[in-house]
C-alpha positions as CSV (number, residue, x, y, z in Angstrom):
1,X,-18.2,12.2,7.6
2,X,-18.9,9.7,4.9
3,X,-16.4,7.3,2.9
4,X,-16.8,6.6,-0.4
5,X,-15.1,3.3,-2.5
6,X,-14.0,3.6,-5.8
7,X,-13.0,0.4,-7.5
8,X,-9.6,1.5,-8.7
9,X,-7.1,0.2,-11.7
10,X,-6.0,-2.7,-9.2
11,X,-6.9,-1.4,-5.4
12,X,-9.9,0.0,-3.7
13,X,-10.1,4.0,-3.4
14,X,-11.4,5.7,-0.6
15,X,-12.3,9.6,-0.9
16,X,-13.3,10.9,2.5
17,X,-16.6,13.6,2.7
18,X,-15.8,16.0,5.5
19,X,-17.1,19.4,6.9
20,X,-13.2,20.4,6.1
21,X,-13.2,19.4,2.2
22,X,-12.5,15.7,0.8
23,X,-9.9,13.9,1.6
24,X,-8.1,11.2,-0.4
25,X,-7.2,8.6,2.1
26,X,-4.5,7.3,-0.5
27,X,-2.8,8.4,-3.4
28,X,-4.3,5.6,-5.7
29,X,-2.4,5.0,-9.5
30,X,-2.2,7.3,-12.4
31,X,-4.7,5.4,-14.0
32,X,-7.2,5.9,-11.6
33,X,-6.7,9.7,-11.9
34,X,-9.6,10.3,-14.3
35,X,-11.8,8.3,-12.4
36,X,-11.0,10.4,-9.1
37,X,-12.1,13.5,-10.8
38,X,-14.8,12.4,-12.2
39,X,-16.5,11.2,-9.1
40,X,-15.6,14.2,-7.4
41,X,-16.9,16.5,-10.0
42,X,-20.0,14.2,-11.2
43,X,-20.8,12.2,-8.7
44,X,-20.4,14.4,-5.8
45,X,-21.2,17.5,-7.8
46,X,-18.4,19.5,-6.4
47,X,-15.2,21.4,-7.7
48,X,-12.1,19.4,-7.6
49,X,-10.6,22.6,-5.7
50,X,-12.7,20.7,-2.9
51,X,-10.3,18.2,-2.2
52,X,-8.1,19.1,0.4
53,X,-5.3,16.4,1.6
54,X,-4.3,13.3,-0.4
55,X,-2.5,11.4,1.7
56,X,0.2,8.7,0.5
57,X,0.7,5.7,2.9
58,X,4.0,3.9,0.7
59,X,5.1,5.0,-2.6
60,X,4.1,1.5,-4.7
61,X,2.5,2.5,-7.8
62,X,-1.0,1.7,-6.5
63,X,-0.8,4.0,-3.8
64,X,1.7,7.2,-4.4
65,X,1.0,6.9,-8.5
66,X,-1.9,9.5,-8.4
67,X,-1.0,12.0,-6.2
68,X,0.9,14.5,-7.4
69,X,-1.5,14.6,-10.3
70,X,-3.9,15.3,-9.1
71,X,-2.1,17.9,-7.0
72,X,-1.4,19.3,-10.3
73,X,-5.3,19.4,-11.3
74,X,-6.7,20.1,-7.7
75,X,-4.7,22.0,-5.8
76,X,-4.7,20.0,-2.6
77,X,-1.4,19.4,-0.6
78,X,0.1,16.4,-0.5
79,X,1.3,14.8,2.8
80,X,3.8,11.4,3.5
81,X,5.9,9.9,5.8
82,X,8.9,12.0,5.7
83,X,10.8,8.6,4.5
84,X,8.3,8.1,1.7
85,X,10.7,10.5,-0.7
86,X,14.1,8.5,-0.5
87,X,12.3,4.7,-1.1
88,X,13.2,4.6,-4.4
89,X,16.5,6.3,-4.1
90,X,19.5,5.7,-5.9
91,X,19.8,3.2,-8.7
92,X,18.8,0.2,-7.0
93,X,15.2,2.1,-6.3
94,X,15.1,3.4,-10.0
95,X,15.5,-0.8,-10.8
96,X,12.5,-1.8,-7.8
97,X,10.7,1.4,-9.1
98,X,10.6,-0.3,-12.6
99,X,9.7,-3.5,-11.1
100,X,7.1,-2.5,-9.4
101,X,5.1,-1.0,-12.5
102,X,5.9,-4.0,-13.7
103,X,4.2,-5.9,-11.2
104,X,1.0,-3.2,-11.4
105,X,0.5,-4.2,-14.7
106,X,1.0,-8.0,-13.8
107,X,-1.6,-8.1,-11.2
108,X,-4.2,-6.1,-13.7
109,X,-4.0,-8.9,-16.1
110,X,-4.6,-11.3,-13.8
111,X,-7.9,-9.2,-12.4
112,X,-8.6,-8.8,-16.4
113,X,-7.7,-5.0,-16.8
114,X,-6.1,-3.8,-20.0
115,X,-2.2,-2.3,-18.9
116,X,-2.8,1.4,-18.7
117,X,-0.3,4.0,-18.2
118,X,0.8,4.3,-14.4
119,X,4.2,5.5,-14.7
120,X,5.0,8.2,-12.0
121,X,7.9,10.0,-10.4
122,X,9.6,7.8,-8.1
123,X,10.7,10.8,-6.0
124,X,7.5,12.1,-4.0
125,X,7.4,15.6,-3.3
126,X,5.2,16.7,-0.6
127,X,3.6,19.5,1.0
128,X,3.3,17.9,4.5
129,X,5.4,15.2,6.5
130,X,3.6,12.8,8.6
131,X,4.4,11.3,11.6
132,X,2.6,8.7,14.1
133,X,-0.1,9.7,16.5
134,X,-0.5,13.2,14.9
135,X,-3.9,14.5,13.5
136,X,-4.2,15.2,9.7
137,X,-4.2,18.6,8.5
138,X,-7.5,20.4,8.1
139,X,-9.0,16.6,9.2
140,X,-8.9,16.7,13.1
141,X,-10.9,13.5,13.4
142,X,-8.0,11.4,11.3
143,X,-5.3,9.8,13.6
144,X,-2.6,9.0,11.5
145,X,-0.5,5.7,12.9
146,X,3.0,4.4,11.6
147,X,2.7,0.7,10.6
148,X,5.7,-0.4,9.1
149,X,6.6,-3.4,8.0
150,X,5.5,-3.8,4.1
151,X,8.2,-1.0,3.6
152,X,9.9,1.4,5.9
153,X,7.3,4.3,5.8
154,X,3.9,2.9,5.9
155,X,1.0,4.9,7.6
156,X,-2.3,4.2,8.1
157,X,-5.4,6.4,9.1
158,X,-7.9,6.1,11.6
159,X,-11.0,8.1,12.5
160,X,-11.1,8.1,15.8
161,X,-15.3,9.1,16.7
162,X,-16.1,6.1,14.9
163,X,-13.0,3.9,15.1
164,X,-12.9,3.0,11.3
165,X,-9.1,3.1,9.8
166,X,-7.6,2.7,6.7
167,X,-4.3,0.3,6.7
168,X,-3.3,0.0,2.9
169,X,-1.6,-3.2,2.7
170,X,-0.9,-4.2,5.6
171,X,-3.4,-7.0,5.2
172,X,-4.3,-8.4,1.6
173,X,-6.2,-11.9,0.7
174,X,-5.1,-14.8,-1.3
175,X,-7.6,-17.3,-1.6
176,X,-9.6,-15.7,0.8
177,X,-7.3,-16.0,3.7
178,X,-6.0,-12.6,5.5
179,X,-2.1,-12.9,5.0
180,X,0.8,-10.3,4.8
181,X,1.7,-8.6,1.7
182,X,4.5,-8.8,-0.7
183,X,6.8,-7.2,-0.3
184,X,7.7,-7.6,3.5
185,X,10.9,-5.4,3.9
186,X,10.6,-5.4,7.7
187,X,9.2,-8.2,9.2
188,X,9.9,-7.7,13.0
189,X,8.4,-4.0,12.5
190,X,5.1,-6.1,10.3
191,X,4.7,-7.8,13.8
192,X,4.6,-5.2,15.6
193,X,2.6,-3.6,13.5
194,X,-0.1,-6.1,13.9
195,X,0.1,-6.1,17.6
196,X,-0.8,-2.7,17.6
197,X,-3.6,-3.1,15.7
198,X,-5.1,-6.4,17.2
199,X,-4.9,-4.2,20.7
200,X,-6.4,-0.8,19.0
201,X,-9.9,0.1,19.7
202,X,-10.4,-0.1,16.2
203,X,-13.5,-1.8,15.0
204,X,-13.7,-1.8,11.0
205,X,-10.7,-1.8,9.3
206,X,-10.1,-0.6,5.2
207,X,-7.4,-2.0,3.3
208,X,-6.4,-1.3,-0.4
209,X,-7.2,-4.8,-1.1
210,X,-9.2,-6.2,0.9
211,X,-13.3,-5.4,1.9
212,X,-14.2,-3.8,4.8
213,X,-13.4,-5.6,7.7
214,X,-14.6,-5.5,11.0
215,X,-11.9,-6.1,13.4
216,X,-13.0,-9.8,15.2
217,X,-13.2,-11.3,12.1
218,X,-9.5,-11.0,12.0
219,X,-7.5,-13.9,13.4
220,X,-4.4,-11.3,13.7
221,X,-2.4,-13.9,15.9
222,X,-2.9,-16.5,13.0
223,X,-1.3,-14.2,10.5
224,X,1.7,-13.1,12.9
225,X,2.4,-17.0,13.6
226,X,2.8,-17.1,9.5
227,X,4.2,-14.1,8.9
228,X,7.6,-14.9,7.3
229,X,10.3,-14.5,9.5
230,X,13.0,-13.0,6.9
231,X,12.3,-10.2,4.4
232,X,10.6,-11.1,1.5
233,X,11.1,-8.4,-1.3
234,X,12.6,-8.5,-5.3
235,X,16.5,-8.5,-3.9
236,X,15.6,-11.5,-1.6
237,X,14.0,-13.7,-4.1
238,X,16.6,-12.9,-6.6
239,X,19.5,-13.6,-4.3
240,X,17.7,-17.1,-3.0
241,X,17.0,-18.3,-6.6
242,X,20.6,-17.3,-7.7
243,X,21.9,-19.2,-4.7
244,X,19.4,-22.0,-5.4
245,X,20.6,-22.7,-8.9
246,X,24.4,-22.2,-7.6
247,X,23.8,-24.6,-5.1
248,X,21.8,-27.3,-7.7
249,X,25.0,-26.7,-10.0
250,X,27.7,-27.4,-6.9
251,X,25.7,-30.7,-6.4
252,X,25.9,-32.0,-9.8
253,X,29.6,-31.0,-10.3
């Protein structure tokens, strides 16, 4: 087994070198689809009917924008939380859905990438439903674990001979400090979630965001003491700044 790291549009990409085929380990943006495809075919010098699996740990653009894609162009299956489908359900999701490509393309002008195209179906269609504790399809070694907390259907991926895993966003760095990410939907669940992790076995952790870690060089306790104690999402911070400026108005009348 060997990972490989793409630098992505805004995220790190991590294809996954098996005896079973490659396996994406998330579904990256639409922008990066080129990219993926190239290094398969290129770098790796194989057919892109060698990847397998392209998993999709939450449906934010950075992570679910890709996949179906490259479906399209490789033929590999698709797999999600079985929740994964209805997060940007309804109006409301079609509005956070727009926001949140909004916010792709904010955080690539602030790394100094040119906005790209990384509009994608908001409604993910896949070929296989994940759960917690099972094994991947066609990649035995892969554990996948439920870590909710950033949304309602976060997974993350561990290989279990070597005790690496890949955890999304469950961890990203500001200033170089290890602290949740925005959104947190669920922060009771996020706790938990960390927890879990601080009492794994696992020793090197991957995050979309964040360099590979190695798992004592994470002072998990520190970020669940400052892990916010209320969601944190778009409806949240709308609703507090409405009530703000209601409340500033109420005071001067």
């Amino acid at each position: 087994m060997k990972i490989h790291t793409l630098s992505g549009y805004i995220q790190h990409i991590y294809l996954v070198e098996d005896t079973s085929g490659i396996l994406l380990l998330d579904g990256c943006s639409r922008a990066d689809v080129d990219e993926v495809c190239r290094y398969i075919t290129q770098t790796l010098g194989r057919p892109l009917s060698h990847l397998k699996l392209i998993t999709v740990t939450h449906m934010h653009p950075d992570h679910a924008g890709g996949a179906m894609l490259l479906r399209q162009r490789s033929g590999a299956q698709v797999a999600s939380h079985p929740k994964a489908s209805q997060w940007y359900r309804g109006v409301m999701g079609r509005i956070a859905h727009s926001i949140d490509i909004l916010l792709t393309w904010y955080v690539a002008g602030r790394i100094g990438k040119p906005r790209k195209p990384v509009w994608y179906n908001p409604v993910l269609a896949p070929d296989i439903l994940l759960k917690g504790k099972q094994r991947l399809p066609g990649f035995a070694d892969w554990q996948v674990l439920y870590t909710p907390g950033h949304t309602d259907h976060d997974l993350s991926l561990v290989h279990t001979p070597t005790q690496q895993a890949y955890i999304a966003d469950v961890l990203v760095q500001v200033k170089g400090e290890l602290v949740p990410p925005y959104p947190l939907c669920h922060p009771n669940q996020y706790r938990q979630t960390l927890n879990m992790l601080a009492n794994s076995q696992i020793d090197t952790f991957f995050c979309a965001h964040v360099p590979p870690t190695k798992k004592d060089d994470i002072d998990f306790a520190h970020v669940v003491e400052n892990a916010p104690r209320k969601p944190k999402n778009h409806w949240h911070s709308s609703k507090n700044r409405i009530k703000k400026k209601l409340f500033g108005l109420t005071k001067e009348h």
